[in-house]
C-alpha positions as CSV (number, residue, x, y, z in Angstrom):
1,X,118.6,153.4,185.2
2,X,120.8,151.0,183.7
3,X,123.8,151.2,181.2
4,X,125.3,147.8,179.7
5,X,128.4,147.8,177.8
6,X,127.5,144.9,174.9
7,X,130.9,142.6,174.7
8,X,130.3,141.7,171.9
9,X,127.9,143.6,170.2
10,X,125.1,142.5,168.6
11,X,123.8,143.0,165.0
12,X,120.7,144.7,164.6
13,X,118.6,146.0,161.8
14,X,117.3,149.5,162.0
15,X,115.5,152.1,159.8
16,X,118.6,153.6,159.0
17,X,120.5,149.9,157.4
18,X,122.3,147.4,159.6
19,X,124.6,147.7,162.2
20,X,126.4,146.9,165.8
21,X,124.9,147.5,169.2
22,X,127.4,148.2,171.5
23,X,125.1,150.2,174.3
24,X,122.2,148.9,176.1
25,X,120.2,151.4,178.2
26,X,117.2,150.9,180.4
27,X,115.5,154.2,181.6
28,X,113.7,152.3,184.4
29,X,110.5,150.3,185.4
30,X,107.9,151.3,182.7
31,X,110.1,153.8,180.8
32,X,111.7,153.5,177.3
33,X,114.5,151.3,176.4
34,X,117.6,152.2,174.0
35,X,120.4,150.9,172.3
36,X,123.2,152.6,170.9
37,X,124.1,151.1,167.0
38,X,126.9,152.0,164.9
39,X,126.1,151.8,161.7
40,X,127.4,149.6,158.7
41,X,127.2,152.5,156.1
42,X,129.1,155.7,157.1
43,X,130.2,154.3,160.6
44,X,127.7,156.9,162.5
45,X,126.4,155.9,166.2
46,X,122.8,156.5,166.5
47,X,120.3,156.1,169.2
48,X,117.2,154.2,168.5
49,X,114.3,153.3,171.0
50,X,113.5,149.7,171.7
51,X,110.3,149.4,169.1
52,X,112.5,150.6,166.2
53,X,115.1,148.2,166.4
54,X,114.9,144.1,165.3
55,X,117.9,141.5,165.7
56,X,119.7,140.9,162.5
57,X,120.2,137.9,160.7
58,X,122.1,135.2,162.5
59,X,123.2,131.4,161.0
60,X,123.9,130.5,164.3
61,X,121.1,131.2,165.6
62,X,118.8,129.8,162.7
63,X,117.3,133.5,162.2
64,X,117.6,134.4,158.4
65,X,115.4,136.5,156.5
66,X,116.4,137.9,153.7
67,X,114.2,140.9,153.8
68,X,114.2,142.3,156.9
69,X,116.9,145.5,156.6
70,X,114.3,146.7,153.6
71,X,111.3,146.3,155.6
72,X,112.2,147.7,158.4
73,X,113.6,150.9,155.8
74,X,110.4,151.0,154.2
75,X,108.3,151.4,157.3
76,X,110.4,154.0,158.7
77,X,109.9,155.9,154.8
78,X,105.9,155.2,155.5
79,X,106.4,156.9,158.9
80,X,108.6,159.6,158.0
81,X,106.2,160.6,155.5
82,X,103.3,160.0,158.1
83,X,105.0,162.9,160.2
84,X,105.7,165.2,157.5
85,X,102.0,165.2,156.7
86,X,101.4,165.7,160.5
87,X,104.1,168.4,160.6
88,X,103.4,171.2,158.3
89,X,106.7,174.0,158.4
């Protein structure tokens, strides 16, 4: 198991909006992978699992898209409402 302090931290998009990864953690050989984001709105650090996160849009790096923090939103609404339908209370 690993733990990496991100210096700096990178911007990712989540379902939850946009915001800074500042923890990197690697359960081990075949197990999930994490990253801990602080989030633009509200300032909240949340934990998200490797296939819910996508890198941000960088100038530098030649990676714009203009519409990648509301599709990433939208399918985590589509899968929210998957579970609820899964989930009856």
């Amino acid at each position: 198991m690993g733990i990496i302090q991100l210096n700096p931290p990178i911007y990712l998009e989540t379902p939850l909006g946009g915001g800074w990864a500042y923890i990197y953690e690697n359960a081990g050989v075949g197990l999930e992978t994490f990253w801990t984001v602080a989030l633009d709105d509200g300032g909240a650090s949340v934990l998200f699992r490797n296939d819910q996160v996508r890198f941000g849009n960088s100038y530098t790096a030649g990676r714009w898209n203009p519409g990648l923090g509301k599709r990433m939103r939208t399918r985590a609404n589509k899968a929210d409402k998957e579970m609820t339908k899964l989930v009856r209370y």
